[in-house]
N, C-alpha and C positions, 0 to 999 in steps of 0.2 A: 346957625340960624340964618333963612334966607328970609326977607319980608317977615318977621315973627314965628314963621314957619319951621319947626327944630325936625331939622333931617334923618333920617332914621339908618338911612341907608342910600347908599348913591350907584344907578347903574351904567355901566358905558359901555356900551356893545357900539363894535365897530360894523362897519358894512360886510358881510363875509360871513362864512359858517362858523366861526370863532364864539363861544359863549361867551354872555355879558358876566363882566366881573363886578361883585358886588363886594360893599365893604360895612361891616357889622362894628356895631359899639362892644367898647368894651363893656364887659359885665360889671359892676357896683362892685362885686367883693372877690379878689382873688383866694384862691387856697393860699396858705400860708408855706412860705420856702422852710425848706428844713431845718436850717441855721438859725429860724423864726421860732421855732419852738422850744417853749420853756422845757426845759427837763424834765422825767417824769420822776418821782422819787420816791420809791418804795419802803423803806427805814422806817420801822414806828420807835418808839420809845423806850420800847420795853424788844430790840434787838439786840441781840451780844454783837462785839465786834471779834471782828476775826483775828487771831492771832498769826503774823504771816513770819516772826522772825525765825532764823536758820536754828534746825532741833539737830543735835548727835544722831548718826544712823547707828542702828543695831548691825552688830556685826552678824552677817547669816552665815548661817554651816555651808562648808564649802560641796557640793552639791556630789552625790553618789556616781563614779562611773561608771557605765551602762555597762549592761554585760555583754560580752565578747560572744558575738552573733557572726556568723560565718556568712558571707553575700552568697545568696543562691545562684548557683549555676546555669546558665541558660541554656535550655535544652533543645537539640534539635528540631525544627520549625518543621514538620510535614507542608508539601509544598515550597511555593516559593511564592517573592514578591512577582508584578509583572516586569521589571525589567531583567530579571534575573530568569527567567520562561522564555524569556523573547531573546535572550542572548544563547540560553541553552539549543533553542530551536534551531536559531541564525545556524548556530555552531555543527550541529548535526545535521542541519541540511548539508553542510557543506561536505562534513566526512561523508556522507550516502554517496553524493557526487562525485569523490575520492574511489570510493570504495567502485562505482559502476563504473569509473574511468572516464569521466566525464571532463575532469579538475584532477591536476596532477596534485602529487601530495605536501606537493612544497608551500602548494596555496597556503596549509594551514599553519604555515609558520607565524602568516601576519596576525594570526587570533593567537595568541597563543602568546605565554612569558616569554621573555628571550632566555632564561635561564633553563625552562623545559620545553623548548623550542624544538630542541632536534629530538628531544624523546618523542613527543607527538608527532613529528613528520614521521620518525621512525616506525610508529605503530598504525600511521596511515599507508603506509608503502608497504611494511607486511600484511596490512587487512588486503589490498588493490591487490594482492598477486595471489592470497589465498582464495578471493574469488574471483580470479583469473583461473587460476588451475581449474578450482570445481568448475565452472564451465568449460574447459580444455577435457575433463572429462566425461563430466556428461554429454558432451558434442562428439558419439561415435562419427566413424566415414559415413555415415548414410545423412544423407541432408536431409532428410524429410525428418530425421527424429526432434524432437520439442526442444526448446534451447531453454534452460533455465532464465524466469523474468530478473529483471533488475531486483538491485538489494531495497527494500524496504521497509520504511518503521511501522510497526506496527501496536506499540506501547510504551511509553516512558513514565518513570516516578521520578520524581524531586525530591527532596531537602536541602532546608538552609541549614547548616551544623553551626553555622556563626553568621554575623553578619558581614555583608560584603564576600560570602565563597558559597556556593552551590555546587551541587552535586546530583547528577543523574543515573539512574540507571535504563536503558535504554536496549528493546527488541527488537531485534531484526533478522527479516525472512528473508530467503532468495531458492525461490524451486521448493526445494523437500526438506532444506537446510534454516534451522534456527540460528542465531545466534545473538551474544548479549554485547554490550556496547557499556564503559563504564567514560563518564567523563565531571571532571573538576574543571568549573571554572571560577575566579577572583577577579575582584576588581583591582586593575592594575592602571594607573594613572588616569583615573574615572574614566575606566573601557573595562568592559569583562574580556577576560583572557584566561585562554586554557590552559591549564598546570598538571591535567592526567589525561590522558585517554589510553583506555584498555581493548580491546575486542578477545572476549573468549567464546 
C-alpha cells in the first residue's frame, strides 16, 4: 500500500526496446500439492478381503514333445542379390578381356580362391588360345577377308543355390561361333571369389 493506495501491479521499463516487466499478486487459493490430498477410498462394507497368503501349486502334466518336423530345405533362389550380379558381372567382364587378349589370364587369379586359383587361370589361358586359333583360322592370306569381332556376352542367368555362392551361366559370341561360359563364385573373406569357371 502506497498513500492508501493497494498496488496491484508494479511496471519498470527501462529506457530502450527492452519490455516493461510486470509483477502479479498472488492468487487467494492455490491448487492443493499432491502430498495435500487426502486419500481417496474406495472399500464399502460389505467388500471381501483378499486373501494374498502362499496356496500349494498343482503339479501340471509335463508338456507333450512336438513332433519331429524336418527344417525345410532352402531352395535355389532364381536370380541373385545385387551384390552378388555386380560381382558376377565385375568377374566376366574381366574373363571377355582375357579371352579377347586384352588382360593376360593371371589377372584372374586375384578374383578367385587361392585354392582354385590356378584352375581358373587355367581355363582362362585355354579359352585366350581357343579364340586365338578360330581367328588364326579364319584370317586366310587375303587381307581383305573379315576378321572375326571380339568375344562377346550376350546373355546370362543367375542363381543363388545358398547364400553367400552364386552361379552363372553365361553366352558368348565371336564371328559365327557360340559359346557358353559357366562360373561359381563365394564369398570368401567378405570379397566374392571365383571357385569355377568353365567355357564349353
Amino acid at each position: 500500500m502506497i498513500d492508501g493506495v493497494r498496488m496491484r501491479s508494479v511496471e519498470v521499463a527501462r529506457r530502450g526496446p527492452r519490455p516493461p516487466i510486470r509483477i502479479r499478486p498472488v492468487p487467494r487459493c492455490d491448487p492443493p500439492f499432491d502430498d495435500e490430498l487426502e486419500p481417496q477410498v474406495w472399500a464399502t462394507a460389505q467388500q471381501l478381503a483378499l486373501d494374498f497368503s502362499p496356496q500349494p501349486r498343482r503339479a501340471l502334466p509335463a508338456p507333450a514333445p512336438p513332433p519331429a518336423v524336418e527344417a525345410p530345405r532352402a531352395s535355389p533362389v532364381a536370380g541373385a542379390s545385387g551384390d552378388a550380379r555386380l560381382a558376377v558381372r565385375r568377374f566376366v567382364r574381366m574373363c571377355v578381356e582375357v579371352l579377347n587378349g586384352y588382360r593376360p589370364a593371371a589377372h584372374l587369379r586375384r578374383f578367385s580362391v587361392p585354392a582354385e586359383a590356378a584352375a581358373v587361370v587355367a581355363q582362362g589361358v585355354a579359352g585366350a588360345r581357343r579364340v586365338a586359333e578360330l581367328r588364326r583360322a579364319a584370317h586366310p592370306a587375303d587381307r581383305r577377308a573379315r576378321r572375326p569381332g571380339p568375344v562377346c556376352v550376350i546373355g546370362e542367368r543367375l542363381c543363388e543355390p545358398r547364400s553367400g555362392a552364386v552361379e552363372a551361366a553365361v553366352l558368348l559370341v565371336t564371328g559365327e561361333r557360340t559359346w557358353a561360359m559357366a562360373v561359381r563364385l563365394e564369398l570368401h573373406q567378405q570379397t566374392w571369389a571365383a571357385t569355377v569357371l568353365r567355357l564349353i
